[in-house]
PyMOL Python script that loads the backbone (N, CA, C, O; Angstrom):
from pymol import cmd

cmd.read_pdbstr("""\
ATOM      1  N   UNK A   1      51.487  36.481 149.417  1.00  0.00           N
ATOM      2  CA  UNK A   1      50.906  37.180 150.544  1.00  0.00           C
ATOM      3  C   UNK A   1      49.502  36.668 150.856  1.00  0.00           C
ATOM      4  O   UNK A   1      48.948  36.521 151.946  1.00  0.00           O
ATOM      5  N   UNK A   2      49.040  36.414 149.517  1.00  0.00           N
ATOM      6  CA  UNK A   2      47.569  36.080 150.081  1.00  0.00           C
ATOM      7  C   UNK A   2      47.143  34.598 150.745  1.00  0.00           C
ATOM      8  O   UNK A   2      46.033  34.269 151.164  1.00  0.00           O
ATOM      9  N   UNK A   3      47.958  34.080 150.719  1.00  0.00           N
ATOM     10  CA  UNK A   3      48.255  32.624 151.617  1.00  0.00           C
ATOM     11  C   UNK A   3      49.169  32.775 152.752  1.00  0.00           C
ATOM     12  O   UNK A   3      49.680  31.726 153.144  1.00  0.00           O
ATOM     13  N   UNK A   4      49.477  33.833 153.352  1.00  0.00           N
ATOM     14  CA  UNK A   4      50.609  33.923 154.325  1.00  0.00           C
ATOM     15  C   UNK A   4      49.578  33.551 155.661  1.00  0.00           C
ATOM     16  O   UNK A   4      48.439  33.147 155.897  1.00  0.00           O
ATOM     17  N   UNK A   5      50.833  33.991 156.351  1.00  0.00           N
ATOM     18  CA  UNK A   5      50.472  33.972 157.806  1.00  0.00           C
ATOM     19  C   UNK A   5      49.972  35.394 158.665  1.00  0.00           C
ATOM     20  O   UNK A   5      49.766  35.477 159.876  1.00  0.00           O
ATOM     21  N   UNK A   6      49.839  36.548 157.556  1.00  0.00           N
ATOM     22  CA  UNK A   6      49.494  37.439 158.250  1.00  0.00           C
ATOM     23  C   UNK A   6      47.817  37.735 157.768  1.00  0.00           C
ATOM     24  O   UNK A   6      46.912  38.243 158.429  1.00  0.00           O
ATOM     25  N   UNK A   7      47.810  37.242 156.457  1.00  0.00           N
ATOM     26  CA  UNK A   7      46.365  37.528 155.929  1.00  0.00           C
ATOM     27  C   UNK A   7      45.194  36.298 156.716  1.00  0.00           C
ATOM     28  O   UNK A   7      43.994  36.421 156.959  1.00  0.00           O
ATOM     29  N   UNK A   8      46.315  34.914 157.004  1.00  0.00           N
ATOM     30  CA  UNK A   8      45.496  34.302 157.467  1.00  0.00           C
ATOM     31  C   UNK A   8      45.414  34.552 159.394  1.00  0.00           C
ATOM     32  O   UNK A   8      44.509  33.992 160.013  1.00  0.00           O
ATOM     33  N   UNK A   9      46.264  35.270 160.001  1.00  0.00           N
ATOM     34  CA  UNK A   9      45.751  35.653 161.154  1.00  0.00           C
ATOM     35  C   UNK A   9      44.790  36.650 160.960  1.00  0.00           C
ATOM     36  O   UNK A   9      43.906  36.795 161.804  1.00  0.00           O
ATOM     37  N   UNK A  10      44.852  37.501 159.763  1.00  0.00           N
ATOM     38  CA  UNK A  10      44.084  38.646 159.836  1.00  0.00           C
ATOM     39  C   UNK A  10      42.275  38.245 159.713  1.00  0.00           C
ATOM     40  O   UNK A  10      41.352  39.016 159.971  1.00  0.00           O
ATOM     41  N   UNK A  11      42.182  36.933 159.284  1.00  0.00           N
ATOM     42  CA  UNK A  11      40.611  36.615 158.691  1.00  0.00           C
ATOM     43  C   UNK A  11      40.412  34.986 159.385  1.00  0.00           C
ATOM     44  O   UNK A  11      39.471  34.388 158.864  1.00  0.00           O
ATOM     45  N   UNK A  12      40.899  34.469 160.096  1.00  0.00           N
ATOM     46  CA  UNK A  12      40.869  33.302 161.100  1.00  0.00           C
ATOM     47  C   UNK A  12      39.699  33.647 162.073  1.00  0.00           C
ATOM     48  O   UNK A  12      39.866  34.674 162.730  1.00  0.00           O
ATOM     49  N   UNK A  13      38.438  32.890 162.288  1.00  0.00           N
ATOM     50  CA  UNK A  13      37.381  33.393 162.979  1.00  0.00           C
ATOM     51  C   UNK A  13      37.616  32.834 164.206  1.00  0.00           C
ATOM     52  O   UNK A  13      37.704  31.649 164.528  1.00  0.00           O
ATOM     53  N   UNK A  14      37.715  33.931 164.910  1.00  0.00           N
ATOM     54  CA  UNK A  14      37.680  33.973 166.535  1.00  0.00           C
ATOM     55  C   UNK A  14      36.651  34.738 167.064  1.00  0.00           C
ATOM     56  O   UNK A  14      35.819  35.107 166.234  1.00  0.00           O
ATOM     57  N   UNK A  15      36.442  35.146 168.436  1.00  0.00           N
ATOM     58  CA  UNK A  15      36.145  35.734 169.254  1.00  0.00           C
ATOM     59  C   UNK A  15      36.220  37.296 169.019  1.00  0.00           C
ATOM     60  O   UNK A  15      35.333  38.075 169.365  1.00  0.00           O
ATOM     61  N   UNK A  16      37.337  37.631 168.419  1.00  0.00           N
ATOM     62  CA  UNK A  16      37.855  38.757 168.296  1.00  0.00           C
ATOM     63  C   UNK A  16      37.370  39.676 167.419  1.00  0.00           C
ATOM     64  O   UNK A  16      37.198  40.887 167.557  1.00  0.00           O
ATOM     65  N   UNK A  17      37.151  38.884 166.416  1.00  0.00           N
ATOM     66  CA  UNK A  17      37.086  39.086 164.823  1.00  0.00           C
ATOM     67  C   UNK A  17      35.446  39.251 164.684  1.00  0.00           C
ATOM     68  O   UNK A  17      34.587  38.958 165.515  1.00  0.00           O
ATOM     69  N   UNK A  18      35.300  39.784 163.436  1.00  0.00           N
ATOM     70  CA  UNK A  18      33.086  39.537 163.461  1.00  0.00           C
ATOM     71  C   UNK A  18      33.048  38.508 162.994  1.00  0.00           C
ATOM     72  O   UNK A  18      32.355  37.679 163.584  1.00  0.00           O
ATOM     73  N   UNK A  19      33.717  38.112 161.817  1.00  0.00           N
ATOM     74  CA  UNK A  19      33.079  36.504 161.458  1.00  0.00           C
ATOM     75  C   UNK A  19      32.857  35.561 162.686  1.00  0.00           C
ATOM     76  O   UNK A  19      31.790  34.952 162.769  1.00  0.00           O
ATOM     77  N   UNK A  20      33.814  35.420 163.633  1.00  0.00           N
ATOM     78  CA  UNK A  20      33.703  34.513 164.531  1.00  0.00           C
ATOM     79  C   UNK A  20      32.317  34.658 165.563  1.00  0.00           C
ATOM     80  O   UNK A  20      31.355  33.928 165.801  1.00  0.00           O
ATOM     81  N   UNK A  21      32.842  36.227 166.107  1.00  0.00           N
ATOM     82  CA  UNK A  21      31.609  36.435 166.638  1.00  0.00           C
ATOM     83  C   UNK A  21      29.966  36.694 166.178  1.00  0.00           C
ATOM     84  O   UNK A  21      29.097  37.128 166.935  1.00  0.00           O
ATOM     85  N   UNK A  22      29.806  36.369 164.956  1.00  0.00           N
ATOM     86  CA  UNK A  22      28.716  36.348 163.957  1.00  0.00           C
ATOM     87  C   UNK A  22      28.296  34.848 164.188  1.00  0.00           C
ATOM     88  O   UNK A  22      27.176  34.400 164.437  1.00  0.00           O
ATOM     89  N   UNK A  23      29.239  34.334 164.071  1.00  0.00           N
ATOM     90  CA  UNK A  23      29.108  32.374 163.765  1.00  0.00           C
ATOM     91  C   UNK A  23      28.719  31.928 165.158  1.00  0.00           C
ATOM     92  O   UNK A  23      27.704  31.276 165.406  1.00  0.00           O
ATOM     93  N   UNK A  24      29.542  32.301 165.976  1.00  0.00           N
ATOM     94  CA  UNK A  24      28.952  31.938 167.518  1.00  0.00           C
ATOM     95  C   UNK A  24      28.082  31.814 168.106  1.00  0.00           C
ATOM     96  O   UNK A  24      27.655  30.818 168.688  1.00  0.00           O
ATOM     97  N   UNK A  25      27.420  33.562 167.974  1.00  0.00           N
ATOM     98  CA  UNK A  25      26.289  34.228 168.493  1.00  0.00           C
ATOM     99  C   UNK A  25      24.711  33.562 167.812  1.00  0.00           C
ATOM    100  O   UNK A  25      23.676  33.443 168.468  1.00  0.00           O
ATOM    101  N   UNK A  26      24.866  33.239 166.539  1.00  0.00           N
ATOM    102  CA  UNK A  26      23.970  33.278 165.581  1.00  0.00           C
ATOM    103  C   UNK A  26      23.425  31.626 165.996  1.00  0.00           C
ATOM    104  O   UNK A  26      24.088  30.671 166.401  1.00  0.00           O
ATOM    105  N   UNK A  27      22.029  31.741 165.726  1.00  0.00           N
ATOM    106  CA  UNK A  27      21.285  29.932 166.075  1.00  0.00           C
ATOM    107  C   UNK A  27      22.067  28.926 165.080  1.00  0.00           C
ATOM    108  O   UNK A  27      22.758  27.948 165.365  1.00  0.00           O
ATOM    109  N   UNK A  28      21.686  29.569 163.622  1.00  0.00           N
ATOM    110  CA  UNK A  28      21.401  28.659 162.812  1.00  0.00           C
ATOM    111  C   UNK A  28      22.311  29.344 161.626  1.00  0.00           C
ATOM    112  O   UNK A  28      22.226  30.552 161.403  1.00  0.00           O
ATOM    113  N   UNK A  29      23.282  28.389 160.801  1.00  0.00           N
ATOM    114  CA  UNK A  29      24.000  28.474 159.563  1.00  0.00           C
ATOM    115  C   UNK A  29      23.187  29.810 158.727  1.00  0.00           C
ATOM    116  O   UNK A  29      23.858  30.831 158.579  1.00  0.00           O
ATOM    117  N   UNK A  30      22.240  29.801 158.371  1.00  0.00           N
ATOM    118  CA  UNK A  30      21.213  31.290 157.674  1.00  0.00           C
ATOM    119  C   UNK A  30      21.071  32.297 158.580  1.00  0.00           C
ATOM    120  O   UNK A  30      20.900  33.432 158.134  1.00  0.00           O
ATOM    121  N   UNK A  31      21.107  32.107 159.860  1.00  0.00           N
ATOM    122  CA  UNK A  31      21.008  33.533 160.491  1.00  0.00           C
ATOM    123  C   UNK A  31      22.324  34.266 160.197  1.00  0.00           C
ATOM    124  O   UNK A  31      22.395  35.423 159.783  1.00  0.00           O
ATOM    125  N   UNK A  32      23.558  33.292 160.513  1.00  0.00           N
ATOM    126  CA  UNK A  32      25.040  33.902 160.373  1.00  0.00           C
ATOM    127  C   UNK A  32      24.979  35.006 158.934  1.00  0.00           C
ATOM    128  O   UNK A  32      24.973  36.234 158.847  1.00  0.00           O
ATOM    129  N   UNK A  33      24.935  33.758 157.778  1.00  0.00           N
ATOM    130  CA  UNK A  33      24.911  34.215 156.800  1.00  0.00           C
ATOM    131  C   UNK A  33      24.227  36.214 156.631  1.00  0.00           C
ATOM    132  O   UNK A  33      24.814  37.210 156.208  1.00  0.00           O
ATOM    133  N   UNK A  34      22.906  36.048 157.149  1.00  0.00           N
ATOM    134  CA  UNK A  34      22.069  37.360 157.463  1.00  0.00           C
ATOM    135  C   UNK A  34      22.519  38.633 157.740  1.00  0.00           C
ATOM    136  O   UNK A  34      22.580  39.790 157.322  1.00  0.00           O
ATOM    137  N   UNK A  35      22.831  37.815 158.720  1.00  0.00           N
ATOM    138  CA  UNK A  35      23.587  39.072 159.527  1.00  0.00           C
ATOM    139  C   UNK A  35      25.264  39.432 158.751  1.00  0.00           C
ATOM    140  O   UNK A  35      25.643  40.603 158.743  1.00  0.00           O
ATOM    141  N   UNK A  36      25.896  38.647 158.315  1.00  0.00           N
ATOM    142  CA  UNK A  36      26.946  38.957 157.706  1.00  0.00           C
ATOM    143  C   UNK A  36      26.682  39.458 156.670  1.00  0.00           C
ATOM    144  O   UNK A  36      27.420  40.443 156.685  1.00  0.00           O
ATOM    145  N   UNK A  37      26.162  39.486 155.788  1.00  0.00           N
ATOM    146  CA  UNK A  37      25.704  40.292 155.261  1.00  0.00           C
ATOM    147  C   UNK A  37      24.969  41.818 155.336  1.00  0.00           C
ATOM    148  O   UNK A  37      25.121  42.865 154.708  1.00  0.00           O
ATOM    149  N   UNK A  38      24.026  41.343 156.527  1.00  0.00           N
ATOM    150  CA  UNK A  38      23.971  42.929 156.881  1.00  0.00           C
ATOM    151  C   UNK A  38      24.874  43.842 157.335  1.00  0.00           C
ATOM    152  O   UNK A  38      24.940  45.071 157.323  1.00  0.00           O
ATOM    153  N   UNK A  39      25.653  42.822 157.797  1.00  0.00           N
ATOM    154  CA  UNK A  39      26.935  43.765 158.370  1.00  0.00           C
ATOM    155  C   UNK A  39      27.900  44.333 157.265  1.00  0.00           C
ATOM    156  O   UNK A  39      28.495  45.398 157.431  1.00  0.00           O
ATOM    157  N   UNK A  40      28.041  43.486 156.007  1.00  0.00           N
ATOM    158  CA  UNK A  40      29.033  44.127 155.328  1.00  0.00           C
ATOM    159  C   UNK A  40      28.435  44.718 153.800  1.00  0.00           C
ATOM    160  O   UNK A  40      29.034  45.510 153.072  1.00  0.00           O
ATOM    161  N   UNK A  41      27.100  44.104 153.543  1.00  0.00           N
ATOM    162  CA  UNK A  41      26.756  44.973 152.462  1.00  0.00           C
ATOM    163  C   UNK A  41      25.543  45.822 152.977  1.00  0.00           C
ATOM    164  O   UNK A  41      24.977  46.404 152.052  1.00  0.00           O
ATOM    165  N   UNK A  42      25.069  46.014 154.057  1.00  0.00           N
ATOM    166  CA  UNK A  42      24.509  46.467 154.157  1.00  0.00           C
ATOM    167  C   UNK A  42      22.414  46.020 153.495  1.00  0.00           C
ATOM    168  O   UNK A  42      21.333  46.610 153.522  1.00  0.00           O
ATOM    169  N   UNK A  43      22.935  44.701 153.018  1.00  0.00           N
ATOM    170  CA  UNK A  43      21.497  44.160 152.892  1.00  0.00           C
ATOM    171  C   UNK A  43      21.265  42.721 153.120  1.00  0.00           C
ATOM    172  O   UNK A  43      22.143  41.896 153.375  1.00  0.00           O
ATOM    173  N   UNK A  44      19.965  42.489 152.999  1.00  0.00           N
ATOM    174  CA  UNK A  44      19.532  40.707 153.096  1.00  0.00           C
ATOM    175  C   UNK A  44      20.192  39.940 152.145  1.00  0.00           C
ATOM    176  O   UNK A  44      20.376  40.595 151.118  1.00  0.00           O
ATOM    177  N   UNK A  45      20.750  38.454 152.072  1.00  0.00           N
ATOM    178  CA  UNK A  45      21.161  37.878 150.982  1.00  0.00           C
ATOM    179  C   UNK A  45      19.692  37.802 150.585  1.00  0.00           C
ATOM    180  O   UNK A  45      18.744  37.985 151.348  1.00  0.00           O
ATOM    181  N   UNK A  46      19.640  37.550 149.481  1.00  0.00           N
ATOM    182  CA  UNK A  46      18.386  36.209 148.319  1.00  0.00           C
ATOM    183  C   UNK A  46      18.682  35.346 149.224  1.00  0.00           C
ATOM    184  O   UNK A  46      19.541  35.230 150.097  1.00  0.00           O
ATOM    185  N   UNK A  47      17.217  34.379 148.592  1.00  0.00           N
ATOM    186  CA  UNK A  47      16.946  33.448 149.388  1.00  0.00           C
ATOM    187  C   UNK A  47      18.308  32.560 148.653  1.00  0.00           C
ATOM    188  O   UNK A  47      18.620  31.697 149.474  1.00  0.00           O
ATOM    189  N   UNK A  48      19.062  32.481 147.627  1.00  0.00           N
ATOM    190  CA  UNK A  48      20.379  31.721 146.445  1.00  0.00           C
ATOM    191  C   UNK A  48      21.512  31.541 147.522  1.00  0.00           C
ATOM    192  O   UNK A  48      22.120  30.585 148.003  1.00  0.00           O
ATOM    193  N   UNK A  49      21.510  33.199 147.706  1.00  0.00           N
ATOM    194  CA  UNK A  49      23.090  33.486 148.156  1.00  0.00           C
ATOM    195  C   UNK A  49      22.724  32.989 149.655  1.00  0.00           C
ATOM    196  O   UNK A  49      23.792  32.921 150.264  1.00  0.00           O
ATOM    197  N   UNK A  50      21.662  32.620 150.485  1.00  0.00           N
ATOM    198  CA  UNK A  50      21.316  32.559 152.010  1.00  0.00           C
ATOM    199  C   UNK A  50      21.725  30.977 151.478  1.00  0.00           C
ATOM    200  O   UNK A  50      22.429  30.414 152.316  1.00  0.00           O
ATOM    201  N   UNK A  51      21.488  30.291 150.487  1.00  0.00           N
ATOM    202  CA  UNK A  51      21.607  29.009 150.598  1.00  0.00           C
ATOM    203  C   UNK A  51      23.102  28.593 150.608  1.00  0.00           C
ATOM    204  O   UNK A  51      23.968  28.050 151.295  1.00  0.00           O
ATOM    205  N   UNK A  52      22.884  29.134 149.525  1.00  0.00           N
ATOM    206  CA  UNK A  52      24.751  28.905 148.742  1.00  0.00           C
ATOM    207  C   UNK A  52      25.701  28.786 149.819  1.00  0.00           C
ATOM    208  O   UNK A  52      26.627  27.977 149.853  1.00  0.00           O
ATOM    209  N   UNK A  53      25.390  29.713 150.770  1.00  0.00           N
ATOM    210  CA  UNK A  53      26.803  30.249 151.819  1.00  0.00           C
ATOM    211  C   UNK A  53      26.455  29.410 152.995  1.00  0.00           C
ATOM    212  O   UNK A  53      27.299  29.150 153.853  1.00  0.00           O
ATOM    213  N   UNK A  54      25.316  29.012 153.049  1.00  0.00           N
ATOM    214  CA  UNK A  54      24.908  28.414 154.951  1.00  0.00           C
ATOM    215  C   UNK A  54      25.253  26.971 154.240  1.00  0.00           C
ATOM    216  O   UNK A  54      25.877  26.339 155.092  1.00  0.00           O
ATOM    217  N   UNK A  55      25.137  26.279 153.208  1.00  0.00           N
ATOM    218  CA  UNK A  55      25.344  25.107 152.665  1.00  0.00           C
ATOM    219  C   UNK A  55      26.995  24.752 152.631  1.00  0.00           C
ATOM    220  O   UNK A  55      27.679  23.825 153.065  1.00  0.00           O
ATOM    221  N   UNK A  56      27.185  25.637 152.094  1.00  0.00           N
ATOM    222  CA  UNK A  56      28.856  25.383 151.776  1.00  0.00           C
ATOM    223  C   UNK A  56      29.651  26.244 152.694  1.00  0.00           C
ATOM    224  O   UNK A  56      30.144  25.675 153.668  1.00  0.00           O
ATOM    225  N   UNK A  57      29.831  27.351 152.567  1.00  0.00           N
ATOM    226  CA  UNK A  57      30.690  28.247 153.499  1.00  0.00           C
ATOM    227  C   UNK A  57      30.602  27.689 155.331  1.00  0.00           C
ATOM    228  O   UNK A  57      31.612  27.494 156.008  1.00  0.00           O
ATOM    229  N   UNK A  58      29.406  27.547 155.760  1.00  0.00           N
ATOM    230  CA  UNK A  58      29.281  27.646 156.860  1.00  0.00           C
ATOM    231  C   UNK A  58      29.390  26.337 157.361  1.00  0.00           C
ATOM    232  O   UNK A  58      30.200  25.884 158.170  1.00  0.00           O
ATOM    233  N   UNK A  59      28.232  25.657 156.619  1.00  0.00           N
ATOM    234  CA  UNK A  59      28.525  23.897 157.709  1.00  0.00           C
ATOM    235  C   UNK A  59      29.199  23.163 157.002  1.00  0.00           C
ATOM    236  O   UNK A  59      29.125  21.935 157.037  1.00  0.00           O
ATOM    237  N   UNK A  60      29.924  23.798 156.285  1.00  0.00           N
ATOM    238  CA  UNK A  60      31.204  22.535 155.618  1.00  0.00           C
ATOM    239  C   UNK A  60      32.203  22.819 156.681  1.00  0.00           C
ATOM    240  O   UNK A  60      33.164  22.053 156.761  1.00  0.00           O
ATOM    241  N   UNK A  61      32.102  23.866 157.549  1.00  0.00           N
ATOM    242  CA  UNK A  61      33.191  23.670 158.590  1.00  0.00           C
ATOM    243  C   UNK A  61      33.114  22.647 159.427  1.00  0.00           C
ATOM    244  O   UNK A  61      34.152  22.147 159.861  1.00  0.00           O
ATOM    245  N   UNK A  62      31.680  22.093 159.846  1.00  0.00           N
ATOM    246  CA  UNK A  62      31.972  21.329 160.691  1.00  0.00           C
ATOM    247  C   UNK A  62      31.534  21.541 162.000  1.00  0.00           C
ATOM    248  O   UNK A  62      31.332  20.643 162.817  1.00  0.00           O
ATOM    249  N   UNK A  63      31.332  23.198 162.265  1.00  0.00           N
ATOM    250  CA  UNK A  63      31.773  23.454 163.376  1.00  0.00           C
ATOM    251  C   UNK A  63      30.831  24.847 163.901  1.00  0.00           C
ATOM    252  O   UNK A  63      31.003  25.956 163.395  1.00  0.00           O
ATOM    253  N   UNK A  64      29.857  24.589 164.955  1.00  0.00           N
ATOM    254  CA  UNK A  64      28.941  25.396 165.075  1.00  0.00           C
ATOM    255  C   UNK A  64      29.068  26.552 165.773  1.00  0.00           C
ATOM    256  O   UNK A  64      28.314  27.523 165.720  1.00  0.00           O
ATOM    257  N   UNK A  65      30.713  26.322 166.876  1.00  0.00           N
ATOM    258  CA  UNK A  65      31.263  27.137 167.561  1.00  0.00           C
ATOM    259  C   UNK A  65      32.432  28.103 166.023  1.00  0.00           C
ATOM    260  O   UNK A  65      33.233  27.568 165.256  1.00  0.00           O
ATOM    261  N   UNK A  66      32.095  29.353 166.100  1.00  0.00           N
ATOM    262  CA  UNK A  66      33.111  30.084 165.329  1.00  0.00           C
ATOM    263  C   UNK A  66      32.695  29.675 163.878  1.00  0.00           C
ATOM    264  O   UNK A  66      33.104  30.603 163.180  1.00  0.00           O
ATOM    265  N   UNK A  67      32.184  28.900 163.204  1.00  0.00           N
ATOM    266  CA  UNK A  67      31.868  28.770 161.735  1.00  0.00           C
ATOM    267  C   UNK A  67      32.761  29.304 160.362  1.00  0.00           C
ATOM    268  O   UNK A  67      32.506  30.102 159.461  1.00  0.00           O
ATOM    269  N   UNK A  68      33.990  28.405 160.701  1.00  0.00           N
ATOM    270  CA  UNK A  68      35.017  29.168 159.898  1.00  0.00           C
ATOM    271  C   UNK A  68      34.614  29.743 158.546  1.00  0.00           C
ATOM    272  O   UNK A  68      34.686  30.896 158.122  1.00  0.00           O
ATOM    273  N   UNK A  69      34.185  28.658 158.008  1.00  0.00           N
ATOM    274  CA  UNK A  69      33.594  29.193 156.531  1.00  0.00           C
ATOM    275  C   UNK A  69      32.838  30.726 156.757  1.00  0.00           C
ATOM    276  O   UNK A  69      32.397  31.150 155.689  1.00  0.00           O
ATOM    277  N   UNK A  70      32.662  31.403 157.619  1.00  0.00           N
ATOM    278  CA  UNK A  70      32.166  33.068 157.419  1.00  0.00           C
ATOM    279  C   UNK A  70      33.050  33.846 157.520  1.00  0.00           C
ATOM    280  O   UNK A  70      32.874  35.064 157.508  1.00  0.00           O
ATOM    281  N   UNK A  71      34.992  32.857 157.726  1.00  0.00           N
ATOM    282  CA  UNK A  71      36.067  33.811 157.196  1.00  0.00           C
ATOM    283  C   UNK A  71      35.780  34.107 155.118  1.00  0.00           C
ATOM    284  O   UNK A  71      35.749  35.068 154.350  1.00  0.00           O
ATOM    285  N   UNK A  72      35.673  32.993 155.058  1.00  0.00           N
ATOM    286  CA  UNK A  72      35.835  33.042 153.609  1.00  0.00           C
ATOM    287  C   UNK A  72      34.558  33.934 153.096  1.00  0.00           C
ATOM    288  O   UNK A  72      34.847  34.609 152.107  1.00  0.00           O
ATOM    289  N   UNK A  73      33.568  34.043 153.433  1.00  0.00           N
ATOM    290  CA  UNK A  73      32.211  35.009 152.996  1.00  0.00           C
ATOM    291  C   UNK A  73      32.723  36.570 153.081  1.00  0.00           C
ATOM    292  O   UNK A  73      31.948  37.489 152.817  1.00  0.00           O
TER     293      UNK A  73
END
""", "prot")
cmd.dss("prot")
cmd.show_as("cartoon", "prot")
cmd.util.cbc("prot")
cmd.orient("prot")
């Protein structure tokens, strides 16, 4: 299940979804991160976890429109 096709429509960053619209909206790989975080824990990353995730999660996508890697965060 956790490789299917429903978990991965369910977390695929679009428009629709917040990751997508987080990744879109946001300037820069660390703002995304920020705000995704504020959005789901309710606080700032460390300056670790702001790196960790805008380094790897975010611009290992490639891709500045939608920033897939903030499905996986």
């Amino acid at each position: 299940m956790m490789n299917g096709d429903l978990v991965r429509d369910a977390t695929k960053a679009d428009v629709f979804k917040a990751g997508g619209r987080i990744g879109y909206f946001a300037p820069t790989d660390e703002a995304a991160v920020e705000v995704a975080y504020l959005t789901i824990l309710t606080r700032k990353p460390t300056p670790e976890e702001s790196h960790h995730f805008a380094a790897h999660s975010c611009a290992a996508a490639g891709e500045r429109a939608g920033r897939r890697g903030l499905a996986d965060l």
